[in-house]
N, C-alpha and C positions, 0 to 999 in steps of 0.2 A: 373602334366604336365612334361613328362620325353622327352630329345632330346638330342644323344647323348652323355648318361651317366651325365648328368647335370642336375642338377634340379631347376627348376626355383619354388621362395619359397615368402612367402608373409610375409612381415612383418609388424604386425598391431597393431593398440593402441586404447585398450578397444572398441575393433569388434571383434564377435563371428561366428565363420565359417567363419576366412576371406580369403580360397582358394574361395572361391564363387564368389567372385564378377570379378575374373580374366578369359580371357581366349585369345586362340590368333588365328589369321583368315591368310593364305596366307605363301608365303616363308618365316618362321621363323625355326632359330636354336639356341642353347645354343654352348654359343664357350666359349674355353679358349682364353686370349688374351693375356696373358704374359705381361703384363702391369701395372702399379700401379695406381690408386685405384683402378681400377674396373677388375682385375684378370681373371674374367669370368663374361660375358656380353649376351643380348639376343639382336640376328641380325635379322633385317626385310633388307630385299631384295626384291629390283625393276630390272625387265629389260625387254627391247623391243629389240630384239637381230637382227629383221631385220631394220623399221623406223616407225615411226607413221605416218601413222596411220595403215602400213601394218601392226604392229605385233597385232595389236587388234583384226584382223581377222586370221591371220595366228597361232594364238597360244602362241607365244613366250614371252607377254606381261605377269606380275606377280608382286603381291604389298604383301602386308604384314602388318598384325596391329597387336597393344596389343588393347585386350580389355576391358573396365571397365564397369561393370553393376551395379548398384547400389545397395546394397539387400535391403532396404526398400523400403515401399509403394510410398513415397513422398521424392525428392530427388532433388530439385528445383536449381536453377543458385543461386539462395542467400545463399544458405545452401554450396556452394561451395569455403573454403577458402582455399583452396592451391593447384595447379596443377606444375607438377615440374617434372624434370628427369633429369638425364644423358647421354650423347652422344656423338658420336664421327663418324667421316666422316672416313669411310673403303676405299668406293671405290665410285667415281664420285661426287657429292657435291651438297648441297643444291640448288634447285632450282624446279620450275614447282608444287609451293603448296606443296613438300614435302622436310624433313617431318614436321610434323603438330600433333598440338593437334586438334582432332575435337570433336565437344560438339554436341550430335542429342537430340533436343527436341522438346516435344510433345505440337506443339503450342494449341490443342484447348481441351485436356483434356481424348480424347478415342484413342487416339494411331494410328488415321487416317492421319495427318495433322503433317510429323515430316519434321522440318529444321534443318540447320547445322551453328555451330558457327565455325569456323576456326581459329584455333590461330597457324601461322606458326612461326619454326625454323629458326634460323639464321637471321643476321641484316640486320634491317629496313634501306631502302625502300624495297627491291625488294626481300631479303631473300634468294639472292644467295652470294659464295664465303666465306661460312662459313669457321672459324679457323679449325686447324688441331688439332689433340689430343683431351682427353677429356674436353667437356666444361659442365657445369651445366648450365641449364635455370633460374633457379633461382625460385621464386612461381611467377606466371605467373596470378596470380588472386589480384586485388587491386592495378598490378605496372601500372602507369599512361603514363611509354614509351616502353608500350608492345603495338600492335596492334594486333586488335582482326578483324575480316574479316566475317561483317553482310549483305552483297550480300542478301543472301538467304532470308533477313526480311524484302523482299519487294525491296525498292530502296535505300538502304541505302550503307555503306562506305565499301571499301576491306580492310583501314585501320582507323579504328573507335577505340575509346578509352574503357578502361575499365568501367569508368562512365557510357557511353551513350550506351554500350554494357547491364551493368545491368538494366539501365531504361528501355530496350525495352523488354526485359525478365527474369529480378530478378525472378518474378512469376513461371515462364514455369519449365516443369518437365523434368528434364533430363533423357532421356531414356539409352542413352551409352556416355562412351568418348575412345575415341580411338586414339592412339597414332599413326600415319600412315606413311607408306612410300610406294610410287606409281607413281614415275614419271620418270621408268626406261627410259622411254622417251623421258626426257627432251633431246634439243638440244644437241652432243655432250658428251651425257653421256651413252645410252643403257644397263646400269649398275648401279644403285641405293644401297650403302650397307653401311648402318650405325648400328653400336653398340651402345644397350641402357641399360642401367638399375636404380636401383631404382626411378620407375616411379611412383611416388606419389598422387594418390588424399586424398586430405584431412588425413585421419587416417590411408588410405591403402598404402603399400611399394610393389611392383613387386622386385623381386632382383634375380638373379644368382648367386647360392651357390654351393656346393659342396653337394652332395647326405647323 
């Protein structure tokens, strides 16, 4: 994946073919940032340039994700022990679900029946007004004051805990997770743009390097 002259490059520990499991969907670019630690970063970009919910129809609406595909068979919520990255607020700031880890799993086995786990950025409760400069999430899998957002499992909690997050779906096969950003929309903002890198599951590193 080349944008730029930048190469976005994978870095991985005892996984074979690990550009494979990466890929990226919507307004993304490799920038430099002139910045210390993370020098050159990959940006996902939201904007709604007229208002929501006109730009939905008019065009001007655009999100952006990293995305992770698992390359084995079986790739379950329990087999997952560290979800992590780095980030930094460019332009407009956290808010409206973005951005977010989201987790798509295949609740009933054939790839008919998929929900989403959401585990949003920036501090609890509401996930807006995030710090400036770079921040790390830190491993977002087993910490007990991260909220994880299970809506989707029926009638359950926006902010549920990691415990009763893995009781309802340790089992379930995670189909993708994806890093997002899409709420150029949100009130006040029409501009969505945050710098990410080394986005981590488990063995795999996303990173921006130099070619």
């Amino acid at each position: 994946m080349r944008t730029k002259g930048v190469l976005l490059c994978v870095l991985a520990t005892g996984a074979a073919g690990a550009m494979k499991p990466w890929s990226t969907s919507g307004s993304v670019a490799a920038v430099k940032t002139a910045q210390s630690p993370n020098s050159r970063a990959i940006q996902l970009s939201s904007t709604c340039l007229t208002s929501a919910p006109a730009c939905f129809a008019d065009g001007t609406f655009t999100s952006a994700g990293v995305v992770f595909r698992p390359p084995g068979k079986s790739f379950t919520f329990d087999d997952l022990f560290e979800l992590s990255a780095d980030y930094k607020v460019q332009s407009g700031d956290c808010g409206g679900g973005s951005p977010r880890f989201q987790i798509e799993l295949d609740m009933n086995g054939d790839g008919g029946t998929i929900r989403s786990v959401q585990v949003y950025l920036g501090p609890v409760p509401q996930f807006t007004n995030c710090s400036t400069g770079w921040q790390n999430t830190g491993n977002l899998i087993g910490n007990e004051e991260v909220k994880f957002d299970t809506t989707q499992l029926a009638t359950f909690s926006s902010q549920d805990t990691y415990a009763h997050t893995r009781a309802l779906i340790g089992a379930k096969k995670i189909v993708e997770i994806r890093l997002v950003v899409d709420s150029g929309w949100f009130p006040g903002a029409k501009k969505q743009v945050f710098w990410c890198d080394n986005v981590t599951v488990n063995h795999y590193r996303l990173t921006a390097n130099r070619p």
